[in-house]
N, C-alpha and C positions, 0 to 999 in steps of 0.2 A: 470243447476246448480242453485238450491237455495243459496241465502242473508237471512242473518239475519238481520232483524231491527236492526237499530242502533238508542239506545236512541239520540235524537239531542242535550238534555242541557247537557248532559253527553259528546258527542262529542265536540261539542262548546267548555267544561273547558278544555277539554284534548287538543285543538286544541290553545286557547289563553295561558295556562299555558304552553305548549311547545313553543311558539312564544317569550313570555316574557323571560321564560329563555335563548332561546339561543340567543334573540336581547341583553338580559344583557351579559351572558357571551361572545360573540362578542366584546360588545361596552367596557369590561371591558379589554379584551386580548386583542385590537385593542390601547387599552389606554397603556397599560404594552408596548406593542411593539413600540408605538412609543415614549420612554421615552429620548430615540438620538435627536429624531425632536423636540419635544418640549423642550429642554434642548440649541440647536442651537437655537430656535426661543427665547428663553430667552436673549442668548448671541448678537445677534443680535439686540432683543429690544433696548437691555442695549447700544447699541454702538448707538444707534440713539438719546441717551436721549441730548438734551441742555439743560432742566429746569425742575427742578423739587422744586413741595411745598407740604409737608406734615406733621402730627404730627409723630412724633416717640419716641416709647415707648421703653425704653432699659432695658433689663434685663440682669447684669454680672457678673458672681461670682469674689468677691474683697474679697481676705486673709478666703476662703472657705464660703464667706456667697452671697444668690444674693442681689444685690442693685437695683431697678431701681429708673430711674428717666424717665420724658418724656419731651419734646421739640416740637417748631414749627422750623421747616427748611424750608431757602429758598436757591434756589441751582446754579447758574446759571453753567454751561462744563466748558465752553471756550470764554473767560478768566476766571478762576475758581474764582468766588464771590460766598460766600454764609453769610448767615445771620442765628443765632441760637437766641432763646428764650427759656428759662425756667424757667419761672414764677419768674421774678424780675430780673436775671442775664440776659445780652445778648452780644451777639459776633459778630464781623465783621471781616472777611478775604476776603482781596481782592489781589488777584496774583501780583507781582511788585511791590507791596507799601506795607509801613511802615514797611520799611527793613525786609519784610516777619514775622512781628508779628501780635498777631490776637488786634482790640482793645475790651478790655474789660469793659461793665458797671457791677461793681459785682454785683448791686442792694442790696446793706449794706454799710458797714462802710469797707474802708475810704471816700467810698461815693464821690470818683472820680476815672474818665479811668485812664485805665490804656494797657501797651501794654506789651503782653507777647508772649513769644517764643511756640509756639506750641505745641513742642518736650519738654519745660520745666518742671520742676519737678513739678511746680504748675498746669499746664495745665493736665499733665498724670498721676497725682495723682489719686487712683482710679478709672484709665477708663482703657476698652481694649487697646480703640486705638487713635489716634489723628484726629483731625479734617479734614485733607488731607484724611482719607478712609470714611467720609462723602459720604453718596449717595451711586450708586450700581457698580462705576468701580470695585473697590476695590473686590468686592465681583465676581465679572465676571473673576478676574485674579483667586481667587481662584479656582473657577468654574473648568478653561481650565485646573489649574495644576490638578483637580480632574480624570477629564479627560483621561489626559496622563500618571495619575498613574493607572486606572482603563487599561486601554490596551483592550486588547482582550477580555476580562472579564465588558466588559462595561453592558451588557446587566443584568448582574449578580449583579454589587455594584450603579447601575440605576434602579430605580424602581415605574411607578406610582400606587400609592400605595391606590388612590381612588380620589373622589371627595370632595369639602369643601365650605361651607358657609364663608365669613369671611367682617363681614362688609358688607351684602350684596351684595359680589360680586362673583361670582361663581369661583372655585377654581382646579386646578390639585393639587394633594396631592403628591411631589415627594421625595423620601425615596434615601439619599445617603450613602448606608453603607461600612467600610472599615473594618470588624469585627477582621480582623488580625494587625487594628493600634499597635503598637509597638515604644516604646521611645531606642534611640537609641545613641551613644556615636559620639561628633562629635569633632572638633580638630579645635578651634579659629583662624582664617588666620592672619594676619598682617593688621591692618586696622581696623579687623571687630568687630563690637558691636552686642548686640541682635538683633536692626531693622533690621540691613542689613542681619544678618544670616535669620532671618524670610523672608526676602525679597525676597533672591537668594532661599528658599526651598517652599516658599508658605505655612507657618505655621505661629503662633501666638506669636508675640513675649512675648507677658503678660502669654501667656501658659508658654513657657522657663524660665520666671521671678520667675513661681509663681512655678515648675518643680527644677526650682538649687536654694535651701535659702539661700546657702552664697553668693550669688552676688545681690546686696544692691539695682543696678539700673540698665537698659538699657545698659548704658558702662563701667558698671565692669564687663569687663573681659578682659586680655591678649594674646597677639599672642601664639599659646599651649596648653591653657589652655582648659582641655577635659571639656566639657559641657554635659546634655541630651538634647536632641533635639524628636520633635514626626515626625513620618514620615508621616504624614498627618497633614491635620486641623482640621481633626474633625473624629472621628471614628463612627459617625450618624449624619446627617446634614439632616435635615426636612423642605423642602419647600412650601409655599402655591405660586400656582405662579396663580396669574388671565390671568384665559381665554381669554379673550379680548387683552389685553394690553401686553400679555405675561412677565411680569416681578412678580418676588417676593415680596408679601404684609406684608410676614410672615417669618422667619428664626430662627430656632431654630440648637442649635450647639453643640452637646456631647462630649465628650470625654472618657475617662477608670474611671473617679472622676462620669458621669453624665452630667448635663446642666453645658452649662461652658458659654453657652450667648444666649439672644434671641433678636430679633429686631422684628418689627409690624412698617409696615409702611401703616397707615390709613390718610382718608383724601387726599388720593395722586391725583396729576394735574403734569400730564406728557406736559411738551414743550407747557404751556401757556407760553403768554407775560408776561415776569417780568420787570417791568419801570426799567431804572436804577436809580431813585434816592430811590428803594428800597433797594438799594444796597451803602446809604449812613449814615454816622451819622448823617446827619442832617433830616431825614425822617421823617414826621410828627406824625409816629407812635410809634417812637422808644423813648427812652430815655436817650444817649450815651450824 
């Protein structure tokens, strides 16, 4: 039996171009498949965190326009202390004290603290959410109810969806879609306001606000009183989550409207030592 010569440089491309591609499409369906495990290793990250310091850049649509603004946070779990800056204004909440208000320097006029209710109408003026879903628990409940709405179909509304630069940190790119999101008719219990209905479904309460116009605030509304509600939090929620660290640097949040919020959290230092007199007004850096 004669062989034919085989050109060699000919053989070589044909022999590294099949290598490259099926090492990529491997390492790329390798990454799609395990979008369960790194999604656990997420959840997991997040339940280890005690300290967290970072800049964060917030993008949210207020009355259909986005607003951002950005901040330095310092974060401490347990006992939940955290410290916010944004260029002139800053805030103190520390769990147990000052009858659970946060102390405020406005950094203007009247140009003294001041202590205000969290949940109050000056404090949630223009923001999604309150200072209590600070940091990434908040974000981890959402997560699970994602979850356990996704069912069987996990593998289908989970998706990683490539890899990302961000801040120099290398990134899983994970795509969570609910394409059949749908607003839905819901029936006010006894008791309940927008937070808590947002609480017990795992949705946005500022979604619902900004979803029913005739109710003015958070707790307008009465026991009966039919509402719309969305049966998710987001019908595409886009995550960068670093490899390393396994937690989210990046969160972007859609809904039927489009981008309805994004967070960026750069600079991040997971569970260094935070002094506790960073966690006071009298701190040499502050100006309370």
């Amino acid at each position: 039996m004669k062989f034919k010569k085989i050109n060699l440089k000919v053989y070589f491309a044909i022999t590294v171009g099949f290598f490259l591609f099926t090492s990529f499409s491997y390492k790329y369906q390798s990454l799609e498949n395990n979008s369960r495990e790194i999604l656990l290793g997420v959840l997991e990250s997040i339940s280890k965190i005690k300290t967290m310091r970072y800049h964060l850049l917030c993008n949210e649509r207020i009355n259909g326009k986005i607003q951002q603004t950005e901040s330095k946070v310092k974060l401490q779990i347990s006992p939940r202390k955290l410290y916010l800056s944004l260029k002139g204004p800053e805030l103190l909440w520390l769990e147990g004290q000052n009858d659970g208000d946060a102390l405020i320097n406005p950094g203007a006029f009247p140009y003294i603290n001041l202590n205000l209710d969290p949940f109050g109408s000056f404090m949630r003026k223009g923001q999604h959410h309150t200072i209590h879903e600070m940091g990434l628990k908040y974000l981890s409940l959402i997560l699970n109810a994602a979850i356990k709405r996704a069912g069987d179909s996990f593998e289908k509304n989970f998706v990683v969806v490539g890899e990302e630069k961000y801040y120099g940190r290398d990134c899983y790119k994970l795509s969570i879609a609910f394409p059949d999101f749908v607003w839905k008719s819901y029936t006010v219990k006894k008791g309940e306001d927008l937070i808590s209905i947002a609480r017990k479904l795992f949705v946005s309460e500022y979604m619902i606000l900004e979803r029913n116009p005739k109710l003015s605030w958070y707790d307008d509304v009465k026991e009966g009183q039919i509402i719309q509600v969305p049966d998710a939090y987001a019908k595409l929620t886009v995550l960068l989550i670093d490899k390393k660290i396994l937690l989210p640097v990046k969160n972007e949040i859609f809904d039927d409207k489009g981008l309805f919020e994004a967070y960026e959290f750069y600079d991040l230092d997971v569970n260094l030592p935070i002094a506790a007199e960073e966690f006071t007004e009298n701190y040499k850096d502050y100006n309370f």
